[in-house]
C-alpha positions in Angstrom: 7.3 -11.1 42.7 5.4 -11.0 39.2 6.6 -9.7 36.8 4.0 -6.6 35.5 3.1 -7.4 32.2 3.2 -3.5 31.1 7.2 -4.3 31.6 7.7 -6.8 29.5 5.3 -5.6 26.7 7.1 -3.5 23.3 6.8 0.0 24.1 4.1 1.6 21.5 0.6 1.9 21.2 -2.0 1.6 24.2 -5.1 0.0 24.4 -6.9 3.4 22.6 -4.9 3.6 20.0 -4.9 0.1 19.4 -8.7 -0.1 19.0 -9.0 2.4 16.5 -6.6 0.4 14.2 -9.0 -0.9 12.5 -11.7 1.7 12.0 -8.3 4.0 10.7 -8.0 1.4 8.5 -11.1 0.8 7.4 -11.3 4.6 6.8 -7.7 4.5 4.4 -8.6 1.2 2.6 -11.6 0.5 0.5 -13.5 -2.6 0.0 -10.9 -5.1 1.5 -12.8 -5.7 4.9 -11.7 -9.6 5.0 -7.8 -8.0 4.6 -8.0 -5.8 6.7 -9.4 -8.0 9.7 -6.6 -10.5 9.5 -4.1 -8.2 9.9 -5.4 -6.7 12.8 -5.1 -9.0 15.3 -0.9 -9.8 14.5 -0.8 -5.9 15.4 -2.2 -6.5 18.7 -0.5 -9.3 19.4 2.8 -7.8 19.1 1.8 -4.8 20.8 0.4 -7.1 23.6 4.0 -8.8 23.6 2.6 -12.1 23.0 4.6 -12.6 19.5 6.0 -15.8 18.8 9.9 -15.4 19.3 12.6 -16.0 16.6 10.3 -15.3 13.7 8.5 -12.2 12.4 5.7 -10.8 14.1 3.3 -11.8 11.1 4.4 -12.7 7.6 1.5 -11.9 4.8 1.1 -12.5 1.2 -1.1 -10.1 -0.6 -2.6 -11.4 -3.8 -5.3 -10.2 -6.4 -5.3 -7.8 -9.6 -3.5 -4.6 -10.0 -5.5 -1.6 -8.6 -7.6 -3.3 -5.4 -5.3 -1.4 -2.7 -2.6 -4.2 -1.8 0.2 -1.5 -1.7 -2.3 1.2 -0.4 -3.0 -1.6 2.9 0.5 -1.5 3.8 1.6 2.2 3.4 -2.4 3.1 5.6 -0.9 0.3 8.2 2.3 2.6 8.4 0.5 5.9 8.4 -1.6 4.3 11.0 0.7 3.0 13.3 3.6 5.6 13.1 1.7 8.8 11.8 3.6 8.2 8.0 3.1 6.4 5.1 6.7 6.4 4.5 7.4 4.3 7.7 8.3 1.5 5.5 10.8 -0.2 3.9 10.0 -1.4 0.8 11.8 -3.6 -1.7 11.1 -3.7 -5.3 11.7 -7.6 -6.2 11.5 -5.8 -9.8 15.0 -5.2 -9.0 16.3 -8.4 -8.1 15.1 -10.4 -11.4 19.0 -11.6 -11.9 21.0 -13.4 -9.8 24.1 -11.1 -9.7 21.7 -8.4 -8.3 20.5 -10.4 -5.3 24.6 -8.6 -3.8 22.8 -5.1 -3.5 20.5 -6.2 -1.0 22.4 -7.7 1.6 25.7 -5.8 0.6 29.4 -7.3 -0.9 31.0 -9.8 1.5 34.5 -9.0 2.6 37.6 -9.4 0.0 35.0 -8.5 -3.2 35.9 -5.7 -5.3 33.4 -2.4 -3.7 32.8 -4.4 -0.7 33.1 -0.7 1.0 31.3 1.1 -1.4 28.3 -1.7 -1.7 25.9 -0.4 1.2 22.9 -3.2 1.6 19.3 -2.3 1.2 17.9 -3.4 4.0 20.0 -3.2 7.6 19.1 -3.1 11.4 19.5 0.6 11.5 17.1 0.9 8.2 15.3 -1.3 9.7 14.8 0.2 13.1 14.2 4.0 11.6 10.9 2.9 10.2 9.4 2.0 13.7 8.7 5.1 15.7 7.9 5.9 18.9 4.0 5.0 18.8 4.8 1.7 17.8 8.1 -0.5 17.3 6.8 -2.4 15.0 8.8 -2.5 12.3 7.0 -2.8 8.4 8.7 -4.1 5.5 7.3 -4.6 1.8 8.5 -6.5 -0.8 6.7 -5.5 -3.6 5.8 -8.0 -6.7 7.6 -10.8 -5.0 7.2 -12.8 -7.8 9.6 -11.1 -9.9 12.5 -11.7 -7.4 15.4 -14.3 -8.8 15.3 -17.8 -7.3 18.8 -16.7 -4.8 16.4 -14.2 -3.2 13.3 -16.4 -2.8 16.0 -19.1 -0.7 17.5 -15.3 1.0 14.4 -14.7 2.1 13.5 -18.0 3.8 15.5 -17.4 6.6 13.8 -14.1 7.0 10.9 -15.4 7.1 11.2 -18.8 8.8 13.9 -17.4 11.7 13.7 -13.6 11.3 17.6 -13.5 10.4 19.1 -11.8 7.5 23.0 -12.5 7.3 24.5 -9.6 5.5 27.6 -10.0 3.6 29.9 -8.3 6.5 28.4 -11.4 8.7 26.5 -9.2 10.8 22.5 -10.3 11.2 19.5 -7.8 10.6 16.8 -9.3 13.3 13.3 -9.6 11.9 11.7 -9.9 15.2 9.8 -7.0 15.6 8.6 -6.5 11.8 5.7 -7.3 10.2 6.4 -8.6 6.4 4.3 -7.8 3.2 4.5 -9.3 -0.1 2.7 -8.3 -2.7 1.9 -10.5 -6.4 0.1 -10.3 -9.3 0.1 -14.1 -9.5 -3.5 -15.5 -11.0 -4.8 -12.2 -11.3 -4.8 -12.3 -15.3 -6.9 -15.4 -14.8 -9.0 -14.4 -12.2 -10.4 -11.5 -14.7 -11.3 -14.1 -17.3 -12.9 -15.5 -14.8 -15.4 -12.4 -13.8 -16.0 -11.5 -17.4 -17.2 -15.0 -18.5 -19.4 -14.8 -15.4 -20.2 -10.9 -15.6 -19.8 -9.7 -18.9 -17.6 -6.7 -17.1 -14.4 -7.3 -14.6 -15.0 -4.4 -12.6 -18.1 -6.2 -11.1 -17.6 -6.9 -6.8 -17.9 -10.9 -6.7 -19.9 -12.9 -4.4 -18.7 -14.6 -1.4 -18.8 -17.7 -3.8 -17.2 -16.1 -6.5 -14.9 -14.6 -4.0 -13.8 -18.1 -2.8 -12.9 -18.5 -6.4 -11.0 -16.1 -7.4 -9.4 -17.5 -3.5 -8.9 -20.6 -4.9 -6.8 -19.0 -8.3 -4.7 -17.0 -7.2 -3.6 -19.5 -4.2 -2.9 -21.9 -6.7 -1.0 -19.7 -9.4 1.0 -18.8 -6.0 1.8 -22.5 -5.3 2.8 -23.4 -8.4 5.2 -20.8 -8.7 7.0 -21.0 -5.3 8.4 -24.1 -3.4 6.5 -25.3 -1.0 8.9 -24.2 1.7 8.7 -21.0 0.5 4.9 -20.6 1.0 4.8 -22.8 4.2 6.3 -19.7 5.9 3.4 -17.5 5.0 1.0 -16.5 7.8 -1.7 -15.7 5.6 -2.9 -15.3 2.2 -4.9 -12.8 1.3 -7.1 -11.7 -2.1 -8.1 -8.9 -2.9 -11.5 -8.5 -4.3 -12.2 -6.1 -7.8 -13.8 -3.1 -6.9 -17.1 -1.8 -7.2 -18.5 1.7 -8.4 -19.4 2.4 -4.7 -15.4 1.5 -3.2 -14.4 3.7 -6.6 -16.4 6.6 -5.5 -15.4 6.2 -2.2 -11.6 6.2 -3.2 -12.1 9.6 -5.2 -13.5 11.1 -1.8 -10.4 10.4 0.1 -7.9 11.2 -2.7 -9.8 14.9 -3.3 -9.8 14.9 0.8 -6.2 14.8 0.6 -5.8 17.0 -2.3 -7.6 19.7 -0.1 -5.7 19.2 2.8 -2.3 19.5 0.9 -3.7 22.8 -0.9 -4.4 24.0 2.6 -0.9 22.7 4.2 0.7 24.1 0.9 -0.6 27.9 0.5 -1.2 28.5 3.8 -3.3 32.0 4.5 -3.9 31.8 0.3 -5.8 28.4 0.2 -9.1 28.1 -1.4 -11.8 25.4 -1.5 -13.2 22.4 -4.2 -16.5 21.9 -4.7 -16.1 18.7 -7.4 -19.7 18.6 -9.4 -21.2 15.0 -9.6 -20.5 15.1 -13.5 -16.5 15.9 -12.8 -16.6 13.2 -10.3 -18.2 10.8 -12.7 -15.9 12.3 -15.4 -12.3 11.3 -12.8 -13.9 8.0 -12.3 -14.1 7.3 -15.7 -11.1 8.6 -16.6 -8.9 6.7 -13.8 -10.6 3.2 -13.5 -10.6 0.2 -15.9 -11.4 -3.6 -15.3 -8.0 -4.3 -16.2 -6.2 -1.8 -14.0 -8.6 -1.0 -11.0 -8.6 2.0 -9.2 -4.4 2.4 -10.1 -5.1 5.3 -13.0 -7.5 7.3 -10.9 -4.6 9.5 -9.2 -2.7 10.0 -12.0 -6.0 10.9 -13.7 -6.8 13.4 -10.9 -3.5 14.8 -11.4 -3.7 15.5 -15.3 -7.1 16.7 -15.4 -7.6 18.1 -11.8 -4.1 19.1 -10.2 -2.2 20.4 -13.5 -5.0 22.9 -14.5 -5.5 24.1 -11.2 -1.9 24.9 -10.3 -2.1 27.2 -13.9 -5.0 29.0 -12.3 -2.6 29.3 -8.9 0.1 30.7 -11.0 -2.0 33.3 -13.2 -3.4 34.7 -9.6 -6.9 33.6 -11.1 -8.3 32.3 -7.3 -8.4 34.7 -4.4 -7.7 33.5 -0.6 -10.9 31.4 0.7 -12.1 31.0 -2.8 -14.7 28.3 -3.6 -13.3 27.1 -6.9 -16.3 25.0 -8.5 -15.3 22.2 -10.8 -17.3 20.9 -13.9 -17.2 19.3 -17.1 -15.9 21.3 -20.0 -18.6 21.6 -23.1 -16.3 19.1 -25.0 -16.3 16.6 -22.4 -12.8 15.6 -22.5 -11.5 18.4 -20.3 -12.6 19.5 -16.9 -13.8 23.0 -16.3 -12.8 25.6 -13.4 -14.8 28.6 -12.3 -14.5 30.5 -9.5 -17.8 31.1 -7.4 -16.7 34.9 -7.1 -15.5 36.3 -10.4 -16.9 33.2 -13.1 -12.6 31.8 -14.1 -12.6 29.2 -16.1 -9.9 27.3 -17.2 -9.7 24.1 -19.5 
């Protein structure tokens, strides 16, 4: 008797929810199209069941400068797929630069002083709890990769290679059903030269020539940094591309989205609603991009000039329930300004 293929398959998404994976990410990540289409189709092939065995379901390498959504991909992939961008477990090689702190990742072997008290970073069960039940794909993220000592580079071959992580009780954390991130800076210092002697400006969106460039940069700075068994064991390389005005714009629109679904999810019955002037917009824009950082600043700018003043005007009882708050730019031009569409507040 066959054997039905719906029984052998991972239990997670179905054919629907697999073919708005991309257009959900499409809709959470800006201006990384080429990204974006080859991690797709690792997604579906796990889900399908047709992943290779004894080795990750897909092993990626995100390259490019700071700013152009590398960590954003991966935390959208997890909100995605498991309905949270927290669904993954992430591991700051910033952590691991010396060798003697390689131990808090896979835990103190047996018969070392704090072998008990040393709990690992990653483990099955930490492993497992970031899968849910639309998907059991598991998503891991090693951030800035490049900054991890030598020890964990060889760790992490195994990983990588056979999906295996021997902890230092001698039990294994199975990599099977994961899909690996790793994130670098690598080449992006030079790949910035490279737009502005071409440009004049970084913040300029390449051309699929110069795209291919920058390609070739950063895949190189990669190579001559890691062993070539190390980067053998890659599935794919990807760069990210500098943004343009429009992908900036389009960024702001999501993140004031967001900040209008949180003020609705936060005050409930006494939520209001933004109307953000071209000017401010222009104003957050300015404010939270640069060639050097990318689109990085443009929260944290949101958050000084948009968030902080706001939550003043929420504490003084200055915006009534259903409120259009209208937001401009102050007469100094360094400030934004608030004023409420019924009763004129403003608020520097």
């Amino acid at each position: 008797m066959r054997t039905s293929i719906e029984a052998i398959r991972p239990r997670g998404m179905n054919a629907a929810g697999l073919s708005e994976l991309a257009a959900g990410l499409r809709r959470r990540v800006v201006g990384q199209g080429e990204a974006i289409a080859a991690i797709v189709p690792y997604v579906e092939l796990f889900e399908s069941g047709l992943s290779p065995a004894g080795r990750p379901a897909g092993v990626f390498l995100l390259l490019g400068p700071t700013g152009t959504g590398k960590t954003r991909t991966v935390e959208a992939l997890a909100e995605t797929l498991h309905g949270s961008e927290r669904n993954v477990l992430r591991i700051d090689c910033g952590e691991f630069q010396l060798e003697h702190e390689v131990a808090k990742l896979i835990g103190a072997p047996p018969g070392y002083l704090g072998h008990r008290e040393t709990q690992p970073m990653i483990s099955q069960q930490k492993l497992n709890a970031v899968a849910s039940e639309r998907s059991g794909l598991s998503i891991v993220l090693l951030d800035e990769i490049e900054k991890a000592a030598p020890s964990m580079r060889r760790l992490l071959l195994g990983v990588l290679d056979k999906a295996a992580l021997k902890l230092g009780d001698n039990t294994t954390v199975n990599f099977e059903r994961s899909l690996i991130f790793m994130t670098s800076n690598l080449g992006a210092r030079e790949m910035m030269v490279e737009l502005h002697d071409r440009f004049g400006l970084a913040s300029a969106l390449p051309s699929r020539a110069d795209a291919r460039t920058l390609c070739r940069i950063s895949t190189g700075a990669v190579r001559r940094r890691f062993s070539p068994e190390f980067v053998n064991r890659v599935d794919v390389m990807l760069t990210y591309q500098p943004l343009d005005r429009a992908a900036t714009e389009q960024i702001l629109d999501l993140q004031i989205e967001a900040l209008e679904r949180h003020i609705e999810q936060r005050l409930g019955a006494a939520a209001f609603r933004l109307e953000v002037t071209r000017p401010a917009r222009d104003f957050l824009i300015e404010s939270g991009t640069s060639a050097e950082y990318g689109a990085r600043e443009l929260k944290r700018a949101i958050h000084r000039h948009l968030i902080q003043p706001m939550a003043k005007l929420v504490l003084d009882q200055a915006i009534e329930a259903g409120e259009v708050l209208s937001i401009a730019v102050g007469e100094d031009g360094s400030t934004l300004r608030f004023e409420s569409k019924c009763r004129g507040v403003r608020a520097a």
